[in-house]
N, C-alpha and C positions, 0 to 999 in steps of 0.2 A: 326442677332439675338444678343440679347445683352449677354454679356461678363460679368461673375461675379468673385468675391473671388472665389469658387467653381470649375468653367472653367479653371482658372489661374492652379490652383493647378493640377488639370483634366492634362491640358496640359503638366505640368512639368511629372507627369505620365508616360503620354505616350510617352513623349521625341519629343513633338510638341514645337520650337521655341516661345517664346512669343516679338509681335514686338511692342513698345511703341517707341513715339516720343512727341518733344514737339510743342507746338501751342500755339497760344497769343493771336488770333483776331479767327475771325469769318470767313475769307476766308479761311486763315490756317487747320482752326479746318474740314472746307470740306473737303481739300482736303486729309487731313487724311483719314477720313473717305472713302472717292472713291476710294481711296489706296489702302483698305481695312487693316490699322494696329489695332491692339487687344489693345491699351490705349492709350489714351494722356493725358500727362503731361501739366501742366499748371505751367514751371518752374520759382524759382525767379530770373532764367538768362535773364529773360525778362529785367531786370536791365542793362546788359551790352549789349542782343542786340537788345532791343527796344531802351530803354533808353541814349545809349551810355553812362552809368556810367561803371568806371574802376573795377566795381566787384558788387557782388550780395546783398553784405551788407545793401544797402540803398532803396532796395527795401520794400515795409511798404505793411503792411494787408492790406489796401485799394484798395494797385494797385494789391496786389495778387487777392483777392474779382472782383473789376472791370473785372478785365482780365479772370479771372475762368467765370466768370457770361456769359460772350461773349462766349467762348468758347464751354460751356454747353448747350448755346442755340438753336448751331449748330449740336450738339453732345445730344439731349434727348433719344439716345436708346444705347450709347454709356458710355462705362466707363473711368471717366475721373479722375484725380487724382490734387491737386493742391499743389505746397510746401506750407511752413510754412516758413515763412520770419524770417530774422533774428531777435532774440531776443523777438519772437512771443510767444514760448514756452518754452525759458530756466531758466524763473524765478523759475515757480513752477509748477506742474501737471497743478493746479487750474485756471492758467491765460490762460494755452496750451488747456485744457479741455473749456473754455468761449473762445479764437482767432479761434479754429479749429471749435467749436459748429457754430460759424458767419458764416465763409469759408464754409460751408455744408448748413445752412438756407439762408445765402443770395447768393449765384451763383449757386446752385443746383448741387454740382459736388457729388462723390459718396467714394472718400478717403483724406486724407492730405498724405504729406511727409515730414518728419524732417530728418536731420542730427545727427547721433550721435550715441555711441555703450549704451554701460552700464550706465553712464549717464544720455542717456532721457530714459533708459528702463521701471522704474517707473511710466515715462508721460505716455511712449504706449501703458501700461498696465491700467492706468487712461482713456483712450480717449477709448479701445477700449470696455473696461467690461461696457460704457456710447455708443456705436451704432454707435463710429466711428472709421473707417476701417485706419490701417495706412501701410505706406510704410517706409521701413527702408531705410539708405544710410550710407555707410560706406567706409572705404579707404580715399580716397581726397575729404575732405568734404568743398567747395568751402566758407561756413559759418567760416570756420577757420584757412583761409589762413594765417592770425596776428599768431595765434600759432604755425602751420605746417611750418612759413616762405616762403610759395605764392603755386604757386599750383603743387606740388611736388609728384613720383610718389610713394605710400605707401604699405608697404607689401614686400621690397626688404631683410630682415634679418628675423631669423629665430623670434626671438623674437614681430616683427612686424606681423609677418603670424600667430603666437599665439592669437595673439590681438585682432586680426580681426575675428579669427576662435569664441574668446570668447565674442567678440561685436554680430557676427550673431549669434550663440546660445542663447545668453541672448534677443537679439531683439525679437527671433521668441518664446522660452518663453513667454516675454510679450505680445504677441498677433500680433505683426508683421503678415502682409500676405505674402508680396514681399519683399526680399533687394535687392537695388541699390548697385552694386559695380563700385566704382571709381574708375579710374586709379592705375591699380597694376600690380604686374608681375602676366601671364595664372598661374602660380603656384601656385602662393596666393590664385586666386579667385578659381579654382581647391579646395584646401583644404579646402575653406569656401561652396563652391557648395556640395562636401560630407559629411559635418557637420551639415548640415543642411535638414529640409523634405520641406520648404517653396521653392517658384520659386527664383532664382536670376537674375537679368539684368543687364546685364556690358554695360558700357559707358568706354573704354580704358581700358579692362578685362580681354581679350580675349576669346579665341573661345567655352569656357565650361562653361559658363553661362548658363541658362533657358532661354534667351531672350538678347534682344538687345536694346539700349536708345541714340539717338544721338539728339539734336538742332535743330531743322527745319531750321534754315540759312544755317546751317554748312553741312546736309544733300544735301540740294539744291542749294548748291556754290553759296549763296549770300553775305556772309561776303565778307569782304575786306581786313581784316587780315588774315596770315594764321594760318590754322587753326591747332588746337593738334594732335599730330601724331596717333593719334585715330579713325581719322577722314577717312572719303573716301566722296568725293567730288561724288555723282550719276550723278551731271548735274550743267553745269557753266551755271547757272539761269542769275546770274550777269550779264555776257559780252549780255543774249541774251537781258534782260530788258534793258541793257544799249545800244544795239543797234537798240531797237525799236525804243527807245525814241527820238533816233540822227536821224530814217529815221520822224518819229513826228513831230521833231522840223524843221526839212527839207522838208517837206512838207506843213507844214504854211509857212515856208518862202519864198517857191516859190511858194506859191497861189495852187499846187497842192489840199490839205485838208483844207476845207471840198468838195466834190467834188458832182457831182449830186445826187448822192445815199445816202447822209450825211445832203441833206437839205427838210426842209419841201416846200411842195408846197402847 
């Protein structure tokens, strides 16, 4: 049954977990769904782990668009969310309100997500009093590693946990549904969880969030770096893809594959 604004909230409620993860393609996006997790993200970390670029930056609306579109097409009873690329939204409401209108009309997904406290609060209250639903993100906001000095974790002094506590009140003000909490100390995200009536979902947050947000690579131990200490590896995907592929390549070369059951007669 599909999943809305409404359920999220429901959920935080009753103190039902909300599981979101991220998906890029179209096999991805199944196997979320068979999983059975309550959203997928359609992040612009696609950049560093489709893409192999060194950060999220360079990801543009079009690959957010392309890649939302795929995703959604797998996912039509599912709610699906896509960010907002860098520099997508932070001219003015009016450019965020026309990039996010695209992201909705052309890949049929069902919310955006921008980066930012007080800030874009203005945009989120633009985009959503206009029929579209957003997602906040706050803490280590990966759009502003050039300011933060790279990806560092936020909310460690009392004055940071202030910040953040007045970033999510002001977000869910403007119409916010959900915040994202980025890498902070369980205490920070704590005092922003009680400050707020909207769901929160931590990614490196810990354990008193509304919900939870991890990478589909990073989830499924396909990366090759290692990963943030945030992380918990469910299954080293990697070693087993890497070692289908080695019996693959070794049985074309000893004539084993393709074998009778492999060819047309």
């Amino acid at each position: 049954m599909f999943k809305g604004i409404e359920d999220f909230i429901e959920m935080k409620a009753a103190g039902k977990k909300i599981v979101m993860i991220t998906a890029y393609d179209f096999i991805q996006a199944g196997i979320a769904k068979e999983a059975g997790v309550d959203i997928v993200l359609v992040g612009d970390s696609l950049a560093t782990t489709v893409q192999g670029k060194d950060n999220t930056l360079c990801a543009t609306l079009e690959d957010m668009i392309y890649h939302a579109g795929i995703v959604k097409s797998a996912l039509k009873d599912m709610f699906v969310a896509c960010d907002m690329p860098f520099m997508s939204y932070q001219v003015s409401p009016e450019q965020a309100l026309t990039n996010a209108g695209r992201i909705l009309k052309e890949s049929g997904v069902n919310a955006v997500k921008m980066e930012g406290g007080r800030a874009v609060a203005e945009t989120v209250r633009r985009l959503t009093e206009n029929g579209i639903p957003v997602i906040g993100h706050i803490g280590l906001m990966p759009q502003f590693i050039n300011v933060l000095g790279g990806y560092k974790v936020q909310g460690k002094i009392e004055s940071q946990i202030e910040k953040l506590v007045c970033d999510a009140k002001t977000l869910e003000k403007a119409g916010a549904f959900i915040i994202v909490l980025e890498a902070m100390p369980e205490e920070a995200a704590l005092r922003v969880q009680r400050n707020v009536r909207i769901p929160t979902i931590g990614i490196g947050a810990g354990r008193y969030t509304d919900g939870q947000v991890l990478v589909f690579y990073d989830a499924v131990g396909m990366s090759p770096q290692k990963p943030p200490k945030f992380v918990k590896k469910f299954v080293d995907s990697r070693s087993l893809l890497v070692e289908a592929l080695r019996t693959y390549g070794n049985e074309v070369r000893s004539g084993v594959f393709p074998a009778d059951e492999n060819i047309y007669k």
